[in-house]
Every structure is written in structure tokens, then in C-alpha cells.
C-alpha positions as a Markdown table, in Angstrom:
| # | Residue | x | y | z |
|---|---|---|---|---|
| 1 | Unk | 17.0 | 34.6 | -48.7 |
| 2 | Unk | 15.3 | 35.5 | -52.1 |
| 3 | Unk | 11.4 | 35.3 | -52.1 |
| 4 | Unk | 8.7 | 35.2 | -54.6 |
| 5 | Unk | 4.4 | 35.4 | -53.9 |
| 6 | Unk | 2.5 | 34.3 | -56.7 |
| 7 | Unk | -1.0 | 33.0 | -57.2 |
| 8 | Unk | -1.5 | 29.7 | -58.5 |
| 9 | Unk | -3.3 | 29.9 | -62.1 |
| 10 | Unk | -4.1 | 26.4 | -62.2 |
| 11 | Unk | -8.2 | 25.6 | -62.3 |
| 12 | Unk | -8.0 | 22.7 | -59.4 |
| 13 | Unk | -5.1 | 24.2 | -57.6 |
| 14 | Unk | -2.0 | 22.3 | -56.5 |
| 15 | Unk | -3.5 | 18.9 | -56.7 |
| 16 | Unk | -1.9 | 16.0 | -58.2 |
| 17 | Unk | -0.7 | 16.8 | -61.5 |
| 18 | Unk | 0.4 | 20.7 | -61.1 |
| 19 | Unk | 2.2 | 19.8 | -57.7 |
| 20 | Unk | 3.8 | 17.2 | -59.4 |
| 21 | Unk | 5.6 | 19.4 | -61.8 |
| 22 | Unk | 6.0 | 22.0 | -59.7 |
| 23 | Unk | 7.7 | 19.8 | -57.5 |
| 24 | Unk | 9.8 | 18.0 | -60.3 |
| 25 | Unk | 10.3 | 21.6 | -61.3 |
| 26 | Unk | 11.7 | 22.9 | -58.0 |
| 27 | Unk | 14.0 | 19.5 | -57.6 |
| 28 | Unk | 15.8 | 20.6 | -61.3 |
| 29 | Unk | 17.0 | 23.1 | -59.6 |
| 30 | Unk | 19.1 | 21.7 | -57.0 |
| 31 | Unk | 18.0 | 24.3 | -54.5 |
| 32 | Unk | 16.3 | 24.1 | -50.9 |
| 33 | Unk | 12.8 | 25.9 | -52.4 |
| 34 | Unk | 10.3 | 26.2 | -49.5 |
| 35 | Unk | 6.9 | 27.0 | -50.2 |
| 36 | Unk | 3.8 | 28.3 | -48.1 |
| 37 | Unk | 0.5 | 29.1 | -48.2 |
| 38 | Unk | -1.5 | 31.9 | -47.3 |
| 39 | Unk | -0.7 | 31.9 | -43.1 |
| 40 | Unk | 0.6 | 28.1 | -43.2 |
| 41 | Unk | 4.5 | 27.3 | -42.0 |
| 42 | Unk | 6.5 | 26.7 | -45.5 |
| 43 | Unk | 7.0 | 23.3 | -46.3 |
| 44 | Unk | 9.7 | 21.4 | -48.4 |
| 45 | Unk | 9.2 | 22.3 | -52.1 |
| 46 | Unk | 11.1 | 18.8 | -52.7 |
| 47 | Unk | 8.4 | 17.2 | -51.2 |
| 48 | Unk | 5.1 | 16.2 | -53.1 |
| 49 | Unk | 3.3 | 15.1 | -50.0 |
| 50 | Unk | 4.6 | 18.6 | -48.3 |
| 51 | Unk | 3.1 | 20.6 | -51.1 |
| 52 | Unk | -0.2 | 19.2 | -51.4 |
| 53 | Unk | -0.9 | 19.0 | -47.7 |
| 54 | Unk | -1.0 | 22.6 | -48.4 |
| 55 | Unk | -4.2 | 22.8 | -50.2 |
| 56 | Unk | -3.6 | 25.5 | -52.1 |
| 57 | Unk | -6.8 | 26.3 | -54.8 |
| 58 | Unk | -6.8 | 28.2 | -57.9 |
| 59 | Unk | -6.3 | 31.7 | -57.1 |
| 60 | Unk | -4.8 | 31.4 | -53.7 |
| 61 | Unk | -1.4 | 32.9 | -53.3 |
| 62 | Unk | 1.9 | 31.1 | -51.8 |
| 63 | Unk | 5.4 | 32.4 | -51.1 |
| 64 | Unk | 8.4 | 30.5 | -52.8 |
| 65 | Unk | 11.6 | 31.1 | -51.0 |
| 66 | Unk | 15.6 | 29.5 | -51.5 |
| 67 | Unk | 18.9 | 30.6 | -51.0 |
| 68 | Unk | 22.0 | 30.2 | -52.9 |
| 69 | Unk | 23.6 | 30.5 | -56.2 |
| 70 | Unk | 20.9 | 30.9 | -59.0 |
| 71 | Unk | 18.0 | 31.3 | -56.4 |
| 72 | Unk | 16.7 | 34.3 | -58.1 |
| 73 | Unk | 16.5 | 33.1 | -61.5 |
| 74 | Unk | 15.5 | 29.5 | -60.0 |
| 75 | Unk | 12.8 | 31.4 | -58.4 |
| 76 | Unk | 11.6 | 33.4 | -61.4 |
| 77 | Unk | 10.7 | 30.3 | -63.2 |
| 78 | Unk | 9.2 | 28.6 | -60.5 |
| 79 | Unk | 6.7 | 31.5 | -59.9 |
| 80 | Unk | 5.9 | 31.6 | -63.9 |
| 81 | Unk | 5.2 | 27.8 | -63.4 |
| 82 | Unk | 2.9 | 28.3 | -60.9 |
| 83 | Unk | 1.2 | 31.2 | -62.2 |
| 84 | Unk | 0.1 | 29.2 | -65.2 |
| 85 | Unk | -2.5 | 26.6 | -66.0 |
| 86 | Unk | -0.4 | 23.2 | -65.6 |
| 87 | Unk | -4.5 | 21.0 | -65.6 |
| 88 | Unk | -4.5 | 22.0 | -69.8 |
């Protein structure tokens, strides 16, 4: 299983907008992304509701993780999408 921390560079954190993206993001992929934040149980990536039951704020960091063909690449670009502002 590959893995990837990162913290999330958006101003509001992974509200509406950014986890929509992110989540749109993570389903172009194809791949079964989990992701988890600081000492919470990963959720389903795939899942809007999952990810912003989260409640992840700017700054905070979360662990991406997948397995499969791609997944490390997959995962690279997910991290640089999360790392970046996606409220601008």
C-alpha cells in the first residue's frame, strides 16, 4: 500500500469546494484512495460526505493511501492537489 501525508494549503480547509475537487480528483483515478485525518479512521476518498465529515482545516495534515497499478503517481498528484489553495 503506497502512502502520502500532506497538509492541506487551502484557507477554509476541506470544505465544500476543495473537497469537491479533491474528491472528483481522486475518482479520475479509478483507484480505492482512502484518506484520514490527523488520529481519525481513513474514510473513502470517493466519497464527498466521507471527506468532509473529516473536518480537516487549513494547515492540518492527512494521509492519502491506495493500492494498485498507478497508485504512486495517482498519489503524487493528489497530495499536490491538496497542498495547494483550491478556495482562489
Amino acid at each position: 500500500m503506497s502512502q502520502r501525508t500532506v497538509a492541506v494549503g487551502s484557507v477554509l480547509g476541506l470544505h465544500a469546494r476543495p473537497a469537491t475537487l479533491f474528491v472528483q480528483a481522486v475518482n479520475a483515478t479509478g483507484l480505492p484512495v482512502t484518506v484520514a485525518g490527523e488520529g481519525q479512521d481513513p474514510v473513502d476518498a470517493r466519497s464527498l460526505l466521507a471527506v468532509m465529515s473529516l473536518g480537516v482545516k487549513h494547515g492540518e495534515e492527512v494521509t492519502l493511501a491506495t493500492e494498485g497499478e498507478n497508485a504512486e503517481e495517482a498519489l503524487d498528484s493528489l497530495a499536490e492537489l491538496l497542498a495547494s489553495d483550491l478556495d482562489s
